[in-house]
VMD Tcl script that draws the C-alpha trace (Angstrom):
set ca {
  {0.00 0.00 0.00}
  {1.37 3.19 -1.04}
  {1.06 5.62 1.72}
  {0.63 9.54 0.51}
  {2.06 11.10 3.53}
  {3.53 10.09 7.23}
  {5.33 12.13 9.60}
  {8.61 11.56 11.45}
  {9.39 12.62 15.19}
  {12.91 11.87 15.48}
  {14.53 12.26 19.02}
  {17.48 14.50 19.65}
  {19.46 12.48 21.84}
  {21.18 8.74 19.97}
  {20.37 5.74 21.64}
  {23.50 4.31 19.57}
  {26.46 5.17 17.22}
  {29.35 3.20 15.38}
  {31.85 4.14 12.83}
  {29.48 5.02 9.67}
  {26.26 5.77 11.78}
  {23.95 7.55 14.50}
  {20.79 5.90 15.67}
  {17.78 7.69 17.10}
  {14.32 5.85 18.60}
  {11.76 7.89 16.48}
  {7.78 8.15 16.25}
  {6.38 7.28 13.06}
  {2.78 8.95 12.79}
  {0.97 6.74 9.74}
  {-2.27 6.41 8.54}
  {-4.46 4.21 11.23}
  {-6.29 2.45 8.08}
  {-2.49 0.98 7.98}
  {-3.25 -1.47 10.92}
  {-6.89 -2.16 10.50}
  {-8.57 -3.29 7.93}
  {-12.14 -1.83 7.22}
  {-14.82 -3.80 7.68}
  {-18.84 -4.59 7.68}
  {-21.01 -4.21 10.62}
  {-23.37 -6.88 10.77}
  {-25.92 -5.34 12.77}
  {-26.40 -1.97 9.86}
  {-26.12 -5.33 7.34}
  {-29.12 -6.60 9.36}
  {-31.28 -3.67 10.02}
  {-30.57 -2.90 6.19}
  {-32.34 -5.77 4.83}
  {-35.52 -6.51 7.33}
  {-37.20 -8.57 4.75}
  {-34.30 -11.78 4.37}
  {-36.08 -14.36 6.49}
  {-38.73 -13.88 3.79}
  {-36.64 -15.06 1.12}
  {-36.06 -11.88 -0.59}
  {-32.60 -11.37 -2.04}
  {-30.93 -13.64 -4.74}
  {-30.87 -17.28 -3.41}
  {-27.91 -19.38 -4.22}
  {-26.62 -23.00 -4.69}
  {-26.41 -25.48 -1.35}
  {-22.91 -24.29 0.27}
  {-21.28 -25.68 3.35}
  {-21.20 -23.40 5.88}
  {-17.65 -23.28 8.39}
  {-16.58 -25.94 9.99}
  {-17.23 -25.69 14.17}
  {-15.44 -27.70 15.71}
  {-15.79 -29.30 19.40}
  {-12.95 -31.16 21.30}
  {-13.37 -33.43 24.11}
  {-10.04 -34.81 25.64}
  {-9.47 -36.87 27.35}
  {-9.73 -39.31 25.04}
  {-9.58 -37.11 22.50}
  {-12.98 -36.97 20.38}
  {-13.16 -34.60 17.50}
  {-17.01 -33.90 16.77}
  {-17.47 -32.17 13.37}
  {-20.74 -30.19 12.89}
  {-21.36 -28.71 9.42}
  {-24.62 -27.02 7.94}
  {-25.94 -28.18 4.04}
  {-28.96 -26.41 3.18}
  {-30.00 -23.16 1.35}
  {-28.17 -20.21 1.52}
  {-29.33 -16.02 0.58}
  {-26.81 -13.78 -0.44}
  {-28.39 -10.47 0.70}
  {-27.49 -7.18 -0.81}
  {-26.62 -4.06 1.37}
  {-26.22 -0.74 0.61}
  {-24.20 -0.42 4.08}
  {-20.50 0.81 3.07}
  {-17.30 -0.53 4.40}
  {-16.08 1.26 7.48}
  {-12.51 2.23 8.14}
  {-10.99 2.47 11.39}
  {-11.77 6.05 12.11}
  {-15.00 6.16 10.80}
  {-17.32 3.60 12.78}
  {-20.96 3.28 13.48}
  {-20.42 2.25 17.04}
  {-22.11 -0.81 17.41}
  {-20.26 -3.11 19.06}
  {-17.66 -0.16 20.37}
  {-16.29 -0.37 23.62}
  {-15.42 3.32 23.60}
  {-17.23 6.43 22.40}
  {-15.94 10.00 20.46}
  {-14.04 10.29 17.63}
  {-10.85 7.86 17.00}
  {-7.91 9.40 15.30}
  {-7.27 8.93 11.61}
  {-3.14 8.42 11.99}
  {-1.67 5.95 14.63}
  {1.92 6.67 16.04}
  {4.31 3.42 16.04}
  {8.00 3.12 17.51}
  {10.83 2.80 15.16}
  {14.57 3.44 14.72}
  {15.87 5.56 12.67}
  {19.75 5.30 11.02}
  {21.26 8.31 10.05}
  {24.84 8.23 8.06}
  {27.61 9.87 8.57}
  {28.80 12.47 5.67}
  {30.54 11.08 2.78}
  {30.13 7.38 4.02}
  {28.25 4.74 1.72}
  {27.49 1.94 4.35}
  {23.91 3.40 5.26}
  {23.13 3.45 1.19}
  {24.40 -0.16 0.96}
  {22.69 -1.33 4.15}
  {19.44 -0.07 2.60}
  {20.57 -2.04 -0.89}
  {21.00 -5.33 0.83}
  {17.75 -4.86 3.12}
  {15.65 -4.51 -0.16}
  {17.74 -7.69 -1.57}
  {16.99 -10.66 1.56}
  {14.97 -13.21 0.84}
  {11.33 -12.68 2.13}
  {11.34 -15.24 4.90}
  {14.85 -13.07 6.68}
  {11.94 -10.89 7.12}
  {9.06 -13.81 8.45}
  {7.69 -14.63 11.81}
  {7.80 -18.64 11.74}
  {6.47 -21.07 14.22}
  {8.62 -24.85 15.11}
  {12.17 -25.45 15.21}
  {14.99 -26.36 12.76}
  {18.45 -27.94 12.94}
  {21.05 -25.32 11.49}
  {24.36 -27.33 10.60}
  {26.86 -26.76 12.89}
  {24.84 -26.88 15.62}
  {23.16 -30.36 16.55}
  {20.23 -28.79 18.73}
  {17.03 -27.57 17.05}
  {16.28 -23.75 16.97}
  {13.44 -21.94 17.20}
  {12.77 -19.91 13.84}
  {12.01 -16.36 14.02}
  {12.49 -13.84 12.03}
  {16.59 -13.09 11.22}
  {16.70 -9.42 10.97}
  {14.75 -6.45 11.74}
  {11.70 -5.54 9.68}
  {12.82 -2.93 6.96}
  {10.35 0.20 6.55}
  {12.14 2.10 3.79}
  {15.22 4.24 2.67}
  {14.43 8.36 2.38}
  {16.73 10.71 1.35}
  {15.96 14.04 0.98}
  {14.76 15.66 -2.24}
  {16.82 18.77 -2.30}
  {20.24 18.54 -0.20}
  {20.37 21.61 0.28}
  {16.99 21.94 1.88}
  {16.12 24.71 -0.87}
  {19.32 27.19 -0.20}
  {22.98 27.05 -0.87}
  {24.30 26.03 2.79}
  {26.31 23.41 2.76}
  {24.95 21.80 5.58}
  {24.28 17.58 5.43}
  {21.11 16.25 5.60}
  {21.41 12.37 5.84}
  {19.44 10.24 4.47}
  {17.06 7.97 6.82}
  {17.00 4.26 7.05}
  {13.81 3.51 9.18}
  {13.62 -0.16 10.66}
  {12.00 -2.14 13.52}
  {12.93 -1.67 17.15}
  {14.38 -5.18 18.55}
  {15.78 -4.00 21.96}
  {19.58 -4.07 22.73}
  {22.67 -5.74 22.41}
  {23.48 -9.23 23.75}
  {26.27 -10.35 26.52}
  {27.52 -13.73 25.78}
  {28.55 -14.08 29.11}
  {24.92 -14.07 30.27}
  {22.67 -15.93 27.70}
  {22.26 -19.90 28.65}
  {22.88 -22.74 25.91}
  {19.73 -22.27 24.18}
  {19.77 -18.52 23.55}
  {23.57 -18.83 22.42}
  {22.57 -21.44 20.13}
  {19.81 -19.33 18.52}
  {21.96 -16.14 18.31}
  {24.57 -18.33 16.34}
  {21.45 -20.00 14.25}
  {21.30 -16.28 12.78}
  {24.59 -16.18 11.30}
  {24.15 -19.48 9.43}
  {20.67 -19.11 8.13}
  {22.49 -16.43 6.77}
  {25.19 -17.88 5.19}
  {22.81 -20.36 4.09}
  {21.02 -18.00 1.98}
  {24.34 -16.95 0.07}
  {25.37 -13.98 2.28}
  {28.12 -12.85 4.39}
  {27.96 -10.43 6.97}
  {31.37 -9.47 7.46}
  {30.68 -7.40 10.88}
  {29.97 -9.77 13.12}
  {30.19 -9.09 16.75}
  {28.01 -9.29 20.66}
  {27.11 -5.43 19.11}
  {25.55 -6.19 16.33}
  {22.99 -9.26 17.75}
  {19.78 -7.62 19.28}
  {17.79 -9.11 22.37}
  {14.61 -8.13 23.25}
  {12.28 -10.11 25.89}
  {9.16 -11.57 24.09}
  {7.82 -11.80 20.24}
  {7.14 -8.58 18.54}
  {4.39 -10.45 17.15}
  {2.49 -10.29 20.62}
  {0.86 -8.47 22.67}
  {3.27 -5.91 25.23}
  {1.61 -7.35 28.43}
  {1.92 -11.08 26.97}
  {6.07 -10.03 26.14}
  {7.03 -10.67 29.37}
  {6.48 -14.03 30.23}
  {7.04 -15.24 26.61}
  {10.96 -16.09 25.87}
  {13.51 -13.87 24.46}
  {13.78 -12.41 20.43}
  {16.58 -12.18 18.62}
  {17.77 -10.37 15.27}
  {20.89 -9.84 13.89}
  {21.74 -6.40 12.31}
  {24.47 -3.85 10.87}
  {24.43 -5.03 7.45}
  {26.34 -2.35 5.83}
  {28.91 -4.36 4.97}
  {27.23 -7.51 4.37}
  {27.70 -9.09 0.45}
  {26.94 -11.82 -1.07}
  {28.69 -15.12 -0.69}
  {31.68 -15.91 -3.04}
  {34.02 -18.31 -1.31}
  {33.63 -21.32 1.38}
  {36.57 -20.00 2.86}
  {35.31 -16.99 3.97}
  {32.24 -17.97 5.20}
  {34.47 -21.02 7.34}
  {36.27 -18.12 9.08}
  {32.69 -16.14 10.05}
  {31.31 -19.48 11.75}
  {34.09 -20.06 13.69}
  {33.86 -16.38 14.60}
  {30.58 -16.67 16.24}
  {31.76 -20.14 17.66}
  {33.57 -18.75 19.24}
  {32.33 -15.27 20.50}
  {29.30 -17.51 21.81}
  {31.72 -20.64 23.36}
  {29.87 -23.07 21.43}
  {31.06 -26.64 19.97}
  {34.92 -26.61 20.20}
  {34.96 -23.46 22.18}
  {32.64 -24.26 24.30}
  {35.38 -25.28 27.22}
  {37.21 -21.63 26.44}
}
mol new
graphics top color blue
foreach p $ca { graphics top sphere $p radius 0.5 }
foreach p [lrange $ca 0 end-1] q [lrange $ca 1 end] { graphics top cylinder $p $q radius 0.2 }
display resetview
């Protein structure tokens, strides 16, 4: 969906700088139609066609309606109810309502909602003259779709023996702006950097104080990504993020749910073009996490 306008609230103070960048925690005002989808009341659907039990409307072929399904355990009985009969498409002229714009049936609140919604996000600025931020945003837009997916279940990620949960390997990527006029419509030289907006995922690990499981799933990272063809070529504790719970969940459900983690800094990160290289990188985050033959070091 192609969004017409957003605004940007960037903090002054960094939470975080390196060699090529600044980062700043920002608030990203967006349309509120972004997160909701619209939708039709059924009670304005019913009070706009009081004549359906009567049969008027277009009638249509037998269809199955959804399957309900009751469970009983133990043992464990699966009942499966299902309606065949004659079904009535009825015709409304009720319109679909988006998330500001509501009827209020069914509301738990009252007065008008807001048509934007505000969402935390981080925001990478670049230092002037340096190219990492523009190649970061280049290899974001180049991952595989599933870097980017939330997965349920486990898998086994050669070196490691132990199966690994499978989350999502890097932060989501919202976008890559850089300003239309450098200048900022006069002739001072003063840099504007471009912005490379992405998903919050909390802050970096300690080695020292993540048990066998979390090490092993920090380390899964790195090889899912050499298993898609890339190297990273920075990696370090710094650039592995920890936060505690799923993004994917509720924030009062995040904290007795287990630990995320995403790997990030990609501004260096190419694709893969010898074993060699990518035989020196494991061994790097063997070691940085003491697993397998460092595991005793």
């Amino acid at each position: 969906m192609q969004v017409e306008e957003a605004h940007l609230y960037l903090s002054p103070s960094a939470v975080g700088s390196g060699n090529h960048s600044v980062v700043h925690s920002v608030d990203w005002e967006l349309p509120r139609d972004l997160f909701i989808e619209p939708r039709l009341c059924r009670t304005c659907v019913e009070s706009d066609a009081p004549d359906r039990e009567e049969g008027e409307g277009e009638q249509i072929e037998e269809e199955d309606s959804e399957e309900e399904i009751f469970t009983v355990e133990p043992p464990r009985v699966v009942r499966v109810a299902s309606y065949s009969g004659p079904a009535l498409r009825i015709h409304t002229n009720e319109k679909w309502q988006t998330a500001w714009d509501r009827c209020g049936h069914g509301g738990s609140g009252s007065g008008t909602v807001p048509r934007t919604a505000t969402v935390s996000v981080i925001a990478k600025l670049s230092i002037e003259h340096d190219l990492h931020l523009a190649r970061e945003a280049s290899n974001y837009q180049s991952f595989p779709d599933h870097f980017f997916e939330h997965w349920n279940g486990y898998n086994v990620m050669p070196p490691l023996h132990d199966p690994v949960p499978v989350g999502a390997l890097c932060p989501q990527f919202y976008g890559y702006y850089t300003p239309d006029d450098p200048t900022d419509g006069t002739n001072h030289p003063n840099y504007l950097s471009p912005i490379l907006l992405l998903e919050c995922c909390g802050e970096e690990i300690n080695p020292d104080e993540l048990c066998i499981d979390d090490k092993q799933e920090c380390a899964s990272l790195l090889f899912r990504f050499h298993h898609a063809g890339w190297l990273h070529e920075s990696f370090a504790a710094r650039n592995i993020l920890w936060q505690q719970g799923k993004p994917t969940e509720w924030p009062i459900q995040r904290a007795y749910s287990t630990k995320s983690f995403r790997l990030i800094d990609f501004g260096r990160s190419r694709k893969m073009d010898s074993s060699l290289t990518r035989a020196s990188e494991e061994d790097t985050a063997l070691r940085l996490l003491h697993l397998l033959h460092h595991a005793d070091r």
